[in-house]
N, C-alpha and C positions, 0 to 999 in steps of 0.2 A: 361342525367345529368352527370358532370362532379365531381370526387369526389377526394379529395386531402386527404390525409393521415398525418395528423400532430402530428410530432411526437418531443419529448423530452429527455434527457436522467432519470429524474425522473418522467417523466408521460407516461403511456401508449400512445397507440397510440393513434387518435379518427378520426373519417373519418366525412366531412362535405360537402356540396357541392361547390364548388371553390368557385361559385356566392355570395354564403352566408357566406364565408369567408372572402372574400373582402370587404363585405358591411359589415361586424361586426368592422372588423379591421377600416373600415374606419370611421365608425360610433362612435368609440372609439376613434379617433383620434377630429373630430367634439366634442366630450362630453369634452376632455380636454381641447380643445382650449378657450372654450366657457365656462369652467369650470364650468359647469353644475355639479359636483360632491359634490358643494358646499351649494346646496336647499336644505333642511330638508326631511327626513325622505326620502331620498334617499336609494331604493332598489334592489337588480337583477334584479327582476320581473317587478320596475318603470323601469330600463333601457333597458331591453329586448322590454317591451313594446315601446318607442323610439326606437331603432333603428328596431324595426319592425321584432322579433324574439323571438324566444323561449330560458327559462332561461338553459337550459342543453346546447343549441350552445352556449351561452355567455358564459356561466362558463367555459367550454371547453376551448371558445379562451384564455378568461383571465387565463385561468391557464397555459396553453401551451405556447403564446406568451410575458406575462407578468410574469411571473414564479411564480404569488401569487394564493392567493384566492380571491376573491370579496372582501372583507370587506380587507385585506390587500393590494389589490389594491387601496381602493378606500385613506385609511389611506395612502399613499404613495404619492398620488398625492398633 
């Protein structure tokens, strides 16, 4: 398994497996187009569960790639 190190200059590092970085990022890309952020009672845990992951890798990416938290992720969009 291949492990990528992602890193910021206000977040720690966090290490994930490439695979499932790519499928997060992608999968996040997919939620936006489709602006699936827009259903009720939309949560981590409801989008983890889509894109088919755990809520600690999502929050990871959204906070390292996206520079927020969930909930000011999701308000930005």
């Amino acid at each position: 398994m291949i492990w990528r190190t992602c890193t910021r200059s206000s977040t720690p590092s966090i290490k994930i497996p490439r695979e499932t970085l790519k499928k997060i990022l992608e999968g996040l890309k997919t939620f936006e187009e489709k602006r699936m952020f827009l259903h009720q009672n939309i949560t981590l845990g409801s989008v983890a569960k889509q894109l088919k992951t755990n809520t600690s890798y999502l929050s990871k990416v959204i906070n390292s790639y996206k520079g927020k938290n969930f909930k000011s992720y999701l308000n930005g969009l």
